[in-house]
C-alpha positions as a Markdown table, in Angstrom:
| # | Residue | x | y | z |
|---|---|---|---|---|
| 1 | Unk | 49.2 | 40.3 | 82.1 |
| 2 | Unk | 52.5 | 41.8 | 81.4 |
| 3 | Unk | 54.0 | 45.5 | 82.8 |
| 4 | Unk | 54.3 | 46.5 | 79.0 |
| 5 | Unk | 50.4 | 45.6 | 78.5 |
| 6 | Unk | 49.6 | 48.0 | 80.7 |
| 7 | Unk | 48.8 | 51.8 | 79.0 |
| 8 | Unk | 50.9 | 54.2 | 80.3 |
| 9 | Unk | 51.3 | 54.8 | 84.0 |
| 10 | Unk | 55.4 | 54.1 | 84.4 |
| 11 | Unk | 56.1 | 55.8 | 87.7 |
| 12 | Unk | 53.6 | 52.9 | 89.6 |
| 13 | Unk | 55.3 | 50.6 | 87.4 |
| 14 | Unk | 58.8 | 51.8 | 88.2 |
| 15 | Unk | 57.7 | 51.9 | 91.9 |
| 16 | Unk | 56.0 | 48.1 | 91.7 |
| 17 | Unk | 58.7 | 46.6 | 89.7 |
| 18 | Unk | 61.6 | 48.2 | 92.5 |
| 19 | Unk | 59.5 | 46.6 | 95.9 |
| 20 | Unk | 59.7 | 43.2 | 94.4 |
| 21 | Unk | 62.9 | 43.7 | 93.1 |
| 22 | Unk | 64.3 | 45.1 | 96.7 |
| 23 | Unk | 62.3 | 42.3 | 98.3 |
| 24 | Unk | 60.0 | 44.8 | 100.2 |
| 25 | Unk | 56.5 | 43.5 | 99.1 |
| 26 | Unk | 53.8 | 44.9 | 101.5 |
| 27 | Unk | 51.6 | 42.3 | 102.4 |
| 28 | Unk | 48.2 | 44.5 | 102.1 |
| 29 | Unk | 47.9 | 47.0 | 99.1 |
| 30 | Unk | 45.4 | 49.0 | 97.7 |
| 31 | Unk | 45.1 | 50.0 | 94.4 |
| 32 | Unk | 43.0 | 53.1 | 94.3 |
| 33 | Unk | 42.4 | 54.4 | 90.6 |
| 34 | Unk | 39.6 | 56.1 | 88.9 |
| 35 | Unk | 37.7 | 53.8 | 86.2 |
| 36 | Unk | 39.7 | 53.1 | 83.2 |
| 37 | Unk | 43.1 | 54.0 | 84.6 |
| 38 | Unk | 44.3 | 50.2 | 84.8 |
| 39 | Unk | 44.1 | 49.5 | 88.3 |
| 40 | Unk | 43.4 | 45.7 | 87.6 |
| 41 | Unk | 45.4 | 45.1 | 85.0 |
| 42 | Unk | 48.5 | 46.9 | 87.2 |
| 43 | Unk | 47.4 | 44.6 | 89.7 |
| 44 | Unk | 47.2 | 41.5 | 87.2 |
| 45 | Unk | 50.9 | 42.6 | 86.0 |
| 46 | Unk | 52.2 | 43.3 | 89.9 |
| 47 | Unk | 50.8 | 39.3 | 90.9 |
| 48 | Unk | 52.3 | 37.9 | 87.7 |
| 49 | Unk | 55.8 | 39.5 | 88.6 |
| 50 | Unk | 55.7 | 38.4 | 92.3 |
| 51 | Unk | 55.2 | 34.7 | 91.0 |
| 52 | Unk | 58.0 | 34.6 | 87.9 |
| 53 | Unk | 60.2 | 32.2 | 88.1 |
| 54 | Unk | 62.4 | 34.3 | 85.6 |
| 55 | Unk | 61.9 | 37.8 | 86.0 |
| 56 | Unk | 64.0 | 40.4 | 83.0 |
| 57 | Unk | 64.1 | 43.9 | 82.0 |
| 58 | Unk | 61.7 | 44.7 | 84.6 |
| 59 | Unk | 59.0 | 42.3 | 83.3 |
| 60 | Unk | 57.7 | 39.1 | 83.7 |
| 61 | Unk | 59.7 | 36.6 | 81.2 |
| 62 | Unk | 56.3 | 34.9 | 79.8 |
| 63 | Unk | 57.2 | 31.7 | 79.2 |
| 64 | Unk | 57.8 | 30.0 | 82.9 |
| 65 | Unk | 55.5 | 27.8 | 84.2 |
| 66 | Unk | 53.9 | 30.2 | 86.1 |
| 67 | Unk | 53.5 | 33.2 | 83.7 |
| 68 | Unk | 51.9 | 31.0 | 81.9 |
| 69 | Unk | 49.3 | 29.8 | 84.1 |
| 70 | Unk | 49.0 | 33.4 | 85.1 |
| 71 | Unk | 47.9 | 34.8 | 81.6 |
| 72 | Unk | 45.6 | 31.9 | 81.7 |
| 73 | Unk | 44.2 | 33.2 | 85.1 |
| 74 | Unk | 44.4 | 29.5 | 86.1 |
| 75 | Unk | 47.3 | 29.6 | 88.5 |
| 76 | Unk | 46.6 | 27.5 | 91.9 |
| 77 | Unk | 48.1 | 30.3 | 94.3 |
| 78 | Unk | 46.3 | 33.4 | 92.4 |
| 79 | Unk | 42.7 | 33.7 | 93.7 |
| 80 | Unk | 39.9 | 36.3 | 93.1 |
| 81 | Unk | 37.1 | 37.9 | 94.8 |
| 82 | Unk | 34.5 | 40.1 | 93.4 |
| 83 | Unk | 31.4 | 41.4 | 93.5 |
| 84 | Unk | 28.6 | 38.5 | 92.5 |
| 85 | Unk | 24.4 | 38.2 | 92.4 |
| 86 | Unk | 22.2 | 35.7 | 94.0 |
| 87 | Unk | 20.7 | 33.2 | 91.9 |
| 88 | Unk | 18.0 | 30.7 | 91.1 |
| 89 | Unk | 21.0 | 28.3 | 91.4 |
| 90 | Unk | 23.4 | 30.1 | 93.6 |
| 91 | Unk | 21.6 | 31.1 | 96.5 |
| 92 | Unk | 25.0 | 31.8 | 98.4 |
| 93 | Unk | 27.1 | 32.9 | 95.8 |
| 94 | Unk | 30.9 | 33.3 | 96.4 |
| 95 | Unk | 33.1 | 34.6 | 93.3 |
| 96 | Unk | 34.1 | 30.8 | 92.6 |
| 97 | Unk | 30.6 | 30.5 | 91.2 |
| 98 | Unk | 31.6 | 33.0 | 88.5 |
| 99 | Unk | 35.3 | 32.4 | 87.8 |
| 100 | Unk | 34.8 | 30.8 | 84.7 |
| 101 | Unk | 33.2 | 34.1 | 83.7 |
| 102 | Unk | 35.7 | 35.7 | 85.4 |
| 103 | Unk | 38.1 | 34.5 | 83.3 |
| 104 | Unk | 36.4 | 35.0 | 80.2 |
| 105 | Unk | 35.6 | 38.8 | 80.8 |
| 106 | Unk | 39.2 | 39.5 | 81.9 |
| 107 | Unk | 41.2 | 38.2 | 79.4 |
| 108 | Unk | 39.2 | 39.7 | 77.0 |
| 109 | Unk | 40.5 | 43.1 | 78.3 |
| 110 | Unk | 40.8 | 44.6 | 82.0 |
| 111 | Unk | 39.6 | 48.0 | 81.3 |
| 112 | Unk | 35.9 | 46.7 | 82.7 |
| 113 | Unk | 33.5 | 48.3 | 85.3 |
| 114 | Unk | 31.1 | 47.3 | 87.2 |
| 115 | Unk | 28.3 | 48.0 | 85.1 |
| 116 | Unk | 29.9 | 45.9 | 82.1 |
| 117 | Unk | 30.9 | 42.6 | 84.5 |
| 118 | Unk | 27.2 | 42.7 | 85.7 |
| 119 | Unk | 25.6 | 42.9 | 82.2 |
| 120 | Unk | 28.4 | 40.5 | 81.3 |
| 121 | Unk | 27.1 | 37.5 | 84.2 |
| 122 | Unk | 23.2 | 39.0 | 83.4 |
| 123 | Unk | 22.3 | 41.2 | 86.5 |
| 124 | Unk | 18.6 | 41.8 | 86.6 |
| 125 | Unk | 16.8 | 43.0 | 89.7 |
| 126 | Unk | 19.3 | 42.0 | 92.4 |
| 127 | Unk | 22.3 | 44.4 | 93.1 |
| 128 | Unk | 25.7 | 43.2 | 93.2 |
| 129 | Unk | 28.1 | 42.3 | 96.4 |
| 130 | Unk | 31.0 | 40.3 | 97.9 |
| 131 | Unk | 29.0 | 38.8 | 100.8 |
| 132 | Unk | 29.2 | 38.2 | 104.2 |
| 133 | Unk | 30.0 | 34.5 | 103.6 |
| 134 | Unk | 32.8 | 35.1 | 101.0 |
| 135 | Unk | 35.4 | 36.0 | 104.1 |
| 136 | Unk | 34.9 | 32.1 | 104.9 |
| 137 | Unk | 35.8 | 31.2 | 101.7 |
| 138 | Unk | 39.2 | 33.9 | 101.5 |
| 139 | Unk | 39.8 | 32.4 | 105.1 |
| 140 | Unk | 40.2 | 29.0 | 104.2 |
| 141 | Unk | 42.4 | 29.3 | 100.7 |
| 142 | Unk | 44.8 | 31.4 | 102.6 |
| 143 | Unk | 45.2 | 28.8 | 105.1 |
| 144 | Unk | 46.3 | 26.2 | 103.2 |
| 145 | Unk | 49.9 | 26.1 | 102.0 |
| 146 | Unk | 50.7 | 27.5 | 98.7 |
| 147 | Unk | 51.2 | 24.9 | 95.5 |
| 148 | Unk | 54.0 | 26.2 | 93.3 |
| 149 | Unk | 54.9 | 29.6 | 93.8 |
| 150 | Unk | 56.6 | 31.2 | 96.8 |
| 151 | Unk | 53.2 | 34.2 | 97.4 |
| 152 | Unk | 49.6 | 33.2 | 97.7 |
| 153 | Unk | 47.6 | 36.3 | 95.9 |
| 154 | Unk | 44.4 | 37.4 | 96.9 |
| 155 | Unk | 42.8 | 40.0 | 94.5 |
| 156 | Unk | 40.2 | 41.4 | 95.9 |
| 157 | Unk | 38.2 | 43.9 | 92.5 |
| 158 | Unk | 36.1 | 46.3 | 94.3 |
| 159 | Unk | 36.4 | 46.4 | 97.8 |
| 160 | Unk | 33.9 | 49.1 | 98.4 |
| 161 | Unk | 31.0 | 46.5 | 97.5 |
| 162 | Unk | 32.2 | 44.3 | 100.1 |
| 163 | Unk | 29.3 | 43.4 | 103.1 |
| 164 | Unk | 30.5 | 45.1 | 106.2 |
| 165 | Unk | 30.5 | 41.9 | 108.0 |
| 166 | Unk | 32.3 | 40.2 | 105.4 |
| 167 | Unk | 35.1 | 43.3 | 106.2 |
| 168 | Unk | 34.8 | 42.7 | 109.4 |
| 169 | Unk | 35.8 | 39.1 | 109.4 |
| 170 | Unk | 38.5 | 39.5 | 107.6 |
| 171 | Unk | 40.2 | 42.2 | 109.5 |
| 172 | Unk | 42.5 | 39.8 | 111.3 |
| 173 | Unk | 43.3 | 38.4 | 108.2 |
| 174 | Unk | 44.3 | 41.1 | 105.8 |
| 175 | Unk | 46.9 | 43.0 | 108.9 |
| 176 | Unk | 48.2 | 39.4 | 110.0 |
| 177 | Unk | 47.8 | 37.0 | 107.6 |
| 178 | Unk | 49.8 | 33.1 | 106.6 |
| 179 | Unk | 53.5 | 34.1 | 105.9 |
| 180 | Unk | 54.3 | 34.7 | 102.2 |
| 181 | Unk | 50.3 | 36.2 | 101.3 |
| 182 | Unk | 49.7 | 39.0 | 99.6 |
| 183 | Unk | 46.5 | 40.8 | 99.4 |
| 184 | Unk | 45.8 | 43.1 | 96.6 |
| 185 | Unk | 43.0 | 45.3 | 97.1 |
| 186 | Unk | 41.1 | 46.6 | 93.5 |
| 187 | Unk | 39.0 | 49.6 | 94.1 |
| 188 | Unk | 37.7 | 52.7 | 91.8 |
| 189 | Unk | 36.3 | 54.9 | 95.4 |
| 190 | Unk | 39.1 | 54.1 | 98.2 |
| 191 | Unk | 36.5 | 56.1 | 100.7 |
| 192 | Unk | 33.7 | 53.7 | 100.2 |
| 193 | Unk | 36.1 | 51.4 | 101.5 |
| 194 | Unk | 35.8 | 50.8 | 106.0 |
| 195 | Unk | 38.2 | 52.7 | 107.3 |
| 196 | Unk | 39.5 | 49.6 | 108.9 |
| 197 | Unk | 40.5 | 48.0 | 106.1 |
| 198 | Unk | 42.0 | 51.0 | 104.5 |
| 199 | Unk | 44.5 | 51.7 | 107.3 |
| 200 | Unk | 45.4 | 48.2 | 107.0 |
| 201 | Unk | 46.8 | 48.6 | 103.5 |
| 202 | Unk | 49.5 | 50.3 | 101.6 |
| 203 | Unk | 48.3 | 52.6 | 99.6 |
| 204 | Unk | 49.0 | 52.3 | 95.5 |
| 205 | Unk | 47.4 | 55.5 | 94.2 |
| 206 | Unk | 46.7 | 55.4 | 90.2 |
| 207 | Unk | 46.1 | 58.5 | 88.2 |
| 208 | Unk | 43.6 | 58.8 | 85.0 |
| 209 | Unk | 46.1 | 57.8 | 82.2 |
| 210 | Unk | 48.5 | 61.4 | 80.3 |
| 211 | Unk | 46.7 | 62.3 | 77.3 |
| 212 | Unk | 49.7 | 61.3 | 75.0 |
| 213 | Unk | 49.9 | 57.9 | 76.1 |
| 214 | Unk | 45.8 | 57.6 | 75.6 |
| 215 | Unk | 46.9 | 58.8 | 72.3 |
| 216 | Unk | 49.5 | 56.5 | 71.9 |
| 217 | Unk | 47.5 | 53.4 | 72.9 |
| 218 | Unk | 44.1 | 54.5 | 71.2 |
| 219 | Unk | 46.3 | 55.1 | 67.7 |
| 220 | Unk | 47.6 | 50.9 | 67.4 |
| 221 | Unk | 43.8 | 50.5 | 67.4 |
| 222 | Unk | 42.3 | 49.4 | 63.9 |
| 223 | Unk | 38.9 | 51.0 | 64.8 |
| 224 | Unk | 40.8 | 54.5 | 65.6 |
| 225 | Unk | 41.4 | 54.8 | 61.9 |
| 226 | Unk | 40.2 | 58.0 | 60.6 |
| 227 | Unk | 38.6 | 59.1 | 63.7 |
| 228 | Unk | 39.9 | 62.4 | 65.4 |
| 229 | Unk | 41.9 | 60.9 | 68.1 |
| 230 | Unk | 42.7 | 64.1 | 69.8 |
| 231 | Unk | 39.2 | 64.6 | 70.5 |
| 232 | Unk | 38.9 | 61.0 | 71.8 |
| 233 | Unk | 41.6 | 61.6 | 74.2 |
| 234 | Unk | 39.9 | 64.8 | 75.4 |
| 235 | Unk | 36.4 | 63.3 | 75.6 |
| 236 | Unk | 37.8 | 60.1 | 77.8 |
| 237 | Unk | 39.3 | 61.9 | 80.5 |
| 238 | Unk | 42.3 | 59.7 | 81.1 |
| 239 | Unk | 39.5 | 56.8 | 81.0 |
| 240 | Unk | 40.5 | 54.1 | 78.4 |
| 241 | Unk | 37.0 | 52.3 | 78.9 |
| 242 | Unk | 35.8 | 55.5 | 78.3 |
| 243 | Unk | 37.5 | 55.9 | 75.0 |
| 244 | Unk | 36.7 | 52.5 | 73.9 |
| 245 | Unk | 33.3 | 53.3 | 74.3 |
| 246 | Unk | 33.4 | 56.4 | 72.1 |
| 247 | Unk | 34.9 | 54.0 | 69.4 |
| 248 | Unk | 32.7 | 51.8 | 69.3 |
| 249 | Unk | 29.6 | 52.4 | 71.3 |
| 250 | Unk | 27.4 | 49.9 | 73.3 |
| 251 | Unk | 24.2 | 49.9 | 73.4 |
| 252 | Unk | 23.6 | 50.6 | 77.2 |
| 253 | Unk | 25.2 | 53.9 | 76.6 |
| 254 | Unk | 22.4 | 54.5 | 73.9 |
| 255 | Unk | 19.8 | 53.1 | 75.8 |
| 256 | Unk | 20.6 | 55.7 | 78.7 |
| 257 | Unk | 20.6 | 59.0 | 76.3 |
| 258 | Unk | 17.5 | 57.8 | 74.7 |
| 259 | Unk | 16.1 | 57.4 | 78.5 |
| 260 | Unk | 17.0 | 61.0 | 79.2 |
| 261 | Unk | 16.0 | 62.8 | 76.2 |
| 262 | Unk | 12.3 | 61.0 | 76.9 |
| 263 | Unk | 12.7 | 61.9 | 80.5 |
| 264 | Unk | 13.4 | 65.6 | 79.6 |
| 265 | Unk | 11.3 | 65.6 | 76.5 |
| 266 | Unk | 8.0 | 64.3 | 77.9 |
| 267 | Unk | 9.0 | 66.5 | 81.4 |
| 268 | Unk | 8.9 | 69.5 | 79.5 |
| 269 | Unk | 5.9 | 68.9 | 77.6 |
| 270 | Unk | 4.1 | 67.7 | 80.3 |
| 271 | Unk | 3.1 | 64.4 | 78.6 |
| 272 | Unk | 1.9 | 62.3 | 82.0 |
| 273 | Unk | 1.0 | 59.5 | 80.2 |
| 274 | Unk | 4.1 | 59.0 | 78.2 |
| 275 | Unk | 5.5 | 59.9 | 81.7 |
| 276 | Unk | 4.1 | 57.2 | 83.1 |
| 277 | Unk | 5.0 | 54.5 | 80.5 |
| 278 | Unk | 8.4 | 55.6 | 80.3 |
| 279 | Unk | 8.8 | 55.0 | 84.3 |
| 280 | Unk | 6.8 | 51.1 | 84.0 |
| 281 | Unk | 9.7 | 50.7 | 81.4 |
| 282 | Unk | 12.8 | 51.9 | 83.3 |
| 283 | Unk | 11.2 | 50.4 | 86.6 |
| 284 | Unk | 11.8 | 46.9 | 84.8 |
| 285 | Unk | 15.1 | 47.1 | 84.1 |
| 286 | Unk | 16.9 | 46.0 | 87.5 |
| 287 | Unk | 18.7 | 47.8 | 89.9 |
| 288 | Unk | 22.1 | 48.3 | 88.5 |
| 289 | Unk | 20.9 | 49.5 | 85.3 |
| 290 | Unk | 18.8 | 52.2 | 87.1 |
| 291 | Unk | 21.7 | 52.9 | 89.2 |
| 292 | Unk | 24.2 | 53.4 | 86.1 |
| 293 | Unk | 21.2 | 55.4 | 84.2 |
| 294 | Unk | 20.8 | 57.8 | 87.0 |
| 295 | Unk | 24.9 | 58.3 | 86.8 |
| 296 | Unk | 24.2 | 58.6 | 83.6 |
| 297 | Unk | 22.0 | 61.4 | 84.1 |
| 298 | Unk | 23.4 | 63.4 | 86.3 |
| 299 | Unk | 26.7 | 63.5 | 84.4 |
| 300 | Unk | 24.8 | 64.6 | 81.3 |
| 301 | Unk | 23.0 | 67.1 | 83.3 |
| 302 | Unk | 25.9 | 68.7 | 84.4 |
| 303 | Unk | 27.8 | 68.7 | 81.1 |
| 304 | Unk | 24.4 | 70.5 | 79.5 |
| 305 | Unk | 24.9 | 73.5 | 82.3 |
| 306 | Unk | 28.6 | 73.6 | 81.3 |
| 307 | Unk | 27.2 | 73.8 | 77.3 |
| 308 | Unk | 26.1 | 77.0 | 78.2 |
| 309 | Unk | 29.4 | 78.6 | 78.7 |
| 310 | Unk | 30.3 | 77.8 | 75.0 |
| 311 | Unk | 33.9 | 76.7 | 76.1 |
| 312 | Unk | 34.5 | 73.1 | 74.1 |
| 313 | Unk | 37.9 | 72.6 | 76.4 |
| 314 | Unk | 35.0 | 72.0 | 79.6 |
| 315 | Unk | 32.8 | 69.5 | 77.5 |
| 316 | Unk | 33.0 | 66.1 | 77.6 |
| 317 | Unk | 30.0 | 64.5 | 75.6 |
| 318 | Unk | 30.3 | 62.6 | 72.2 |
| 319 | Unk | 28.3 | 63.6 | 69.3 |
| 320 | Unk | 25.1 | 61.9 | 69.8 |
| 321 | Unk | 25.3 | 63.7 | 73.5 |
| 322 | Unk | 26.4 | 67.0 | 71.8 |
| 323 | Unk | 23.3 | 66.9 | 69.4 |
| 324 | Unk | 20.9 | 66.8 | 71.7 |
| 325 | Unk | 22.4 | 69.3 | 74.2 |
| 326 | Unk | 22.4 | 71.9 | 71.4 |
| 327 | Unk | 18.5 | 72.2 | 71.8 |
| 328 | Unk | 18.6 | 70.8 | 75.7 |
| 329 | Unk | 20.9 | 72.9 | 77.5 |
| 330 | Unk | 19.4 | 76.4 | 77.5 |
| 331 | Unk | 16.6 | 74.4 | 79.8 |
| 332 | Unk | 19.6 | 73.8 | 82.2 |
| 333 | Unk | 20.3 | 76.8 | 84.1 |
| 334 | Unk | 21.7 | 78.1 | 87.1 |
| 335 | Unk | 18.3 | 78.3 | 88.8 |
| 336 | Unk | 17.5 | 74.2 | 88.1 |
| 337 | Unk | 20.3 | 72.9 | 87.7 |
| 338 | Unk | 21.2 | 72.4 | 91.6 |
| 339 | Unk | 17.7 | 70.8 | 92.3 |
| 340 | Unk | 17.4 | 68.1 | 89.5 |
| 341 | Unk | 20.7 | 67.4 | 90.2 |
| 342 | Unk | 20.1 | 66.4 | 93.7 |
| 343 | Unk | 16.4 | 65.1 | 92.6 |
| 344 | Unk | 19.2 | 62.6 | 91.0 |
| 345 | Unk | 21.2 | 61.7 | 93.6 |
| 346 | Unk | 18.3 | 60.8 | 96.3 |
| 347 | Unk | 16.5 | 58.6 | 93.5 |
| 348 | Unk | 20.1 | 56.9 | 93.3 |
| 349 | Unk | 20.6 | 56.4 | 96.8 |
| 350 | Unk | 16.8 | 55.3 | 96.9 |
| 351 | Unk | 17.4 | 53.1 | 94.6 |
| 352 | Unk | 20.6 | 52.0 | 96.1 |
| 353 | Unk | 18.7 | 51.3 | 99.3 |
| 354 | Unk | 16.0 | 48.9 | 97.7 |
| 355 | Unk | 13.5 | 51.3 | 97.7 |
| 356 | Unk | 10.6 | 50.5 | 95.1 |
| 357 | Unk | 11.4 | 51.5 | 91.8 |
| 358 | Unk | 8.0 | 52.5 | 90.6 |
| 359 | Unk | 7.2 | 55.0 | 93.2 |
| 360 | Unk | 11.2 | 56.4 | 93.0 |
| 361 | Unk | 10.6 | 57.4 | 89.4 |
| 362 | Unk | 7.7 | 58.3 | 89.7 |
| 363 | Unk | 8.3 | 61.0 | 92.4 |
| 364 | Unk | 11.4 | 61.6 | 90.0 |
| 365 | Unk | 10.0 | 62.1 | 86.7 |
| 366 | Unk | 6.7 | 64.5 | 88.5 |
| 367 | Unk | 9.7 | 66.8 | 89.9 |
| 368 | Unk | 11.4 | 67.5 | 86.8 |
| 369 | Unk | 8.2 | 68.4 | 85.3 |
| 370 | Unk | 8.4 | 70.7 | 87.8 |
| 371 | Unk | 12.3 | 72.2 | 87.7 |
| 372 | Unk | 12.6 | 72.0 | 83.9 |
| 373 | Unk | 11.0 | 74.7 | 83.0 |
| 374 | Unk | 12.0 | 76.8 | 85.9 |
């Protein structure tokens, strides 16, 4: 991954590109950015830089021996961690049990969250972590002695899903660790993060990508062609995932409006039975997916409130989204729209906590029978 790849964000480049440059590479950093600002691929670029053999023009060159294991992720000192799922064949998983999808996933572009890297490896009911035992595993790789370049790099994507005594355990190794190391931390929600670990870092703070170079970037794209690219820009929010999604859509993003409008719909016309059919199906669909529909949810919840106010600069909801809200959002009003929102947020944390999925929507769907038509 090269600086230039990287869409927009020049004054964390400038700043990256001058510690390296001025030999003053913290050993710890953290690079906190909101989803689809680039945080991993700044990251990606940053460890590629350390390691070239022939840095110019405030890039890597691309064509040493080491830039070109890096854009093949398959350098000996770069190493990974992220969040992974137990399996019939892993039942200890570490990340090295994914790495060729790893791999795979990230060079086909960085701009990823979580919900895409666990329908990418197949998530089903089990929810995604770095686990206790992976601190073993980071342990011994920094030990040894690095092969070619002059920095072992540890990138660690998604912190905030690490087991706390995984955290804990590597504590002495993240504020003192083997000379010439350097951890790179990866997260999307810094105060999810043990405080512990945080204070042991540098901070890297990454803004949502400037509108014009969203529209610069989303305008090389073949698939942009004769869509309104302003409007994409707007819609994303300085997300670039975001705005690839609007391009082309996937299909869990479908899934989860046609969830809601049969939430809503059957809610409001008190259909139990289709109620009740339409929680056996989402109850089936593991807990990640239930944790990105419910997300889901209460972001289009909150975006059918703001509908109300008839100001198009305060929506953010494609056009699928903005056909349905047309009829939906007078339901959504100032006297509901506090309580289903929190209904939302305790099923998510309910969820979160391995509660039973069945009885969690359930109790959901019976109380929005309840608010909607309040």
């Amino acid at each position: 991954m090269f600086f230039k790849d990287v869409i927009g964000q020049q004054a964390t480049k400038k700043r990256l590109i001058q510690s390296v440059d001025e030999q003053r590479i913290s050993h710890a950093q953290l690079f906190a950015g909101p989803e689809g600002s680039g945080s991993l691929s700044l990251a990606l670029a940053y460890a590629q830089y350390v390691s070239c053999l022939n840095k110019q023009n405030g890039d890597s060159c691309g064509t040493c021996i080491s830039c070109k294991k890096y854009q093949k992720l398959i350098h000996p000192d770069l190493h990974f961690v992220f969040p992974v799922v137990k399996t019939p064949k892993f039942k200890e998983p570490v990340s090295d049990n994914f790495l060729e999808e790893w791999r795979r996933k990230v060079s086909g572009h960085s701009y990823f969250n979580l919900e895409d890297w666990f329908n990418f490896i197949g998530v089903e009911n089990a929810q995604g972590l770095i686990y206790a035992h992976q601190s073993e595993e980071i342990i011994r790789k920094l030990n040894l002695k690095s092969f070619e370049s002059e920095y072992k790099v540890m990138i660690i994507w998604m912190p905030e899903k690490m087991h706390v005594a995984c955290a804990n355990k590597l504590l002495k190794m993240i504020e003192e660790p083997p000379v010439k190391t350097l951890f790179l931390l990866v997260t999307e929600n810094e105060e999810e993060i043990i405080s512990t670990i945080r204070s042991r870092c540098q901070l890297i703070k990454i803004p949502s990508i400037q509108a014009d170079e969203m529209k610069a970037a989303l305008s090389k794209l073949p698939e942009a062609e004769g869509r309104d690219v302003e409007n994409l820009v707007h819609l994303s929010k300085g997300n670039y995932r975001k705005a690839l999604n609007l391009l082309v859509p996937d299909e869990q993003t479908r899934y989860n409006l046609d969830l809601f409008k049969e939430l809503m719909r059957f809610s409001y016309g008190r259909k139990f039975l289709d109620l009740f059919q339409w929680v056996n199906e989402v109850s089936g669909i593991g807990r990640e997916r239930q944790k990105v529909f419910l997300q889901y949810a209460l972001g289009l919840v909150r975006e059918n409130f703001v509908n109300n106010l008839k100001n198009r600069e305060l929506i953010f909801m494609d056009e699928e989204e903005q056909a349905f809200s047309s009829r939906f959002s007078p339901f959504i009003n100032e006297r509901n729209i506090m309580p289903i929102s929190d209904e939302l947020e305790r099923a998510f944390q309910h969820i979160a906590m391995n509660g039973n999925p069945r009885i969690i929507f359930t109790d959901l769907s019976l109380k929005i029978v309840k608010l909607i038509r309040k």
